[in-house]
C-alpha positions in Angstrom: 0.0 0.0 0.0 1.3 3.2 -1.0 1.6 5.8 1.3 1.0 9.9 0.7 3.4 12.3 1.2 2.7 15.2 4.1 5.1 18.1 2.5 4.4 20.2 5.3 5.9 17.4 7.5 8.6 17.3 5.5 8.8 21.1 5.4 8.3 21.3 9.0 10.9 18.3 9.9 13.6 20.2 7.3 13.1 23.9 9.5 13.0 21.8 12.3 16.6 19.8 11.6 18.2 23.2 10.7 16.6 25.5 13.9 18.7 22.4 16.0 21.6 22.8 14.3 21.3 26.8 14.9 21.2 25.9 18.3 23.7 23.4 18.9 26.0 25.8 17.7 24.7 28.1 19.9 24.9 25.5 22.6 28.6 25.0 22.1 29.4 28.4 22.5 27.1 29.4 25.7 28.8 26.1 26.8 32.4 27.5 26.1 31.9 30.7 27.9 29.9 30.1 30.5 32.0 29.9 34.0 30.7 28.0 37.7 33.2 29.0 40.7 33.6 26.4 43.1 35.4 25.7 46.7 37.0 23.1 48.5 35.3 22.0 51.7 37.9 24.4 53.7 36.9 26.9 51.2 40.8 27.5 50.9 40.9 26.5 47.2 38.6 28.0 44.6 38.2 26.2 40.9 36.5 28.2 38.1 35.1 25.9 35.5 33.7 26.5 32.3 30.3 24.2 31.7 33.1 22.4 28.6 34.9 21.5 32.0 37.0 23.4 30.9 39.6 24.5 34.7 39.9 28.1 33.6 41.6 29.5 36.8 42.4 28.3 40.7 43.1 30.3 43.6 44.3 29.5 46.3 43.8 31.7 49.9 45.8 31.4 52.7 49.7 30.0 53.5 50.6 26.8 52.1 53.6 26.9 54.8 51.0 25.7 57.4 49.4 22.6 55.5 50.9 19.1 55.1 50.7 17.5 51.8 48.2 15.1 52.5 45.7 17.6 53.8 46.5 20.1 51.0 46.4 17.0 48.4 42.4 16.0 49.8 41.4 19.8 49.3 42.8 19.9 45.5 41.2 16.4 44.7 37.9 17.6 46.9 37.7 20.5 44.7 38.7 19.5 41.3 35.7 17.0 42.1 33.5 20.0 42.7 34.5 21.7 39.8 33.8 18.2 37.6 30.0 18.0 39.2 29.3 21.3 38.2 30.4 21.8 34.5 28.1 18.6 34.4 25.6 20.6 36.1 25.8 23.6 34.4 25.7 21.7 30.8 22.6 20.5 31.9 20.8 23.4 32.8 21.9 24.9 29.4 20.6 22.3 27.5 17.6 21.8 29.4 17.7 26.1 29.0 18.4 25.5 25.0 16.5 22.2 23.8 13.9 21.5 26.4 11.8 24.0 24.9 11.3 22.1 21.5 8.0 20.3 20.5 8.1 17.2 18.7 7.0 16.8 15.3 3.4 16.6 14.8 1.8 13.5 13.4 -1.7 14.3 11.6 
């Protein structure tokens, strides 16, 4: 059995394919730029993370002459960690932010 062809599916599933691509690229780049700032649980260490995961600067407060390796060693893993959970995070929220307003397709 032959089936018809919808061209305004088609029509609508074509603007539909390139509006996504629009916005991935989009995506990407909000992804790239956009920065979460992080701590380490003695708030000593501070991670700023793009939501690529991207480390994009650390600061660290306070005198390393007074902390033993170990200890200083727990706060850097602790906080790199951090920094991991929230790109992953972030991403989220920006595709949720980019894509979660999309309908599907129609079917008639």
């Amino acid at each position: 059995m032959a089936r018809e062809i919808d061209e305004a599916w088609i029509d609508d599933a074509i603007d539909r394919y390139r509006r996504l691509d629009e916005l991935r690229g989009e995506f990407e780049q909000v992804v790239a730029s956009h920065s979460v700032s992080v701590h380490s649980p003695d708030d000593s260490i501070e991670v700023v993370v793009t939501a690529q995961g991207e480390i994009t600067d650390v600061r660290i407060s306070g005198s390393l002459q007074q902390r033993g390796t170990a200890e200083f060693a727990r706060e850097i893993q602790a906080v790199v960690t951090k920094a991991s959970e929230a790109a992953r995070w972030a991403r989220a929220k920006l595709h949720e932010e980019f894509f979660g307003r999309l309908h599907p397709l129609k079917e008639d």
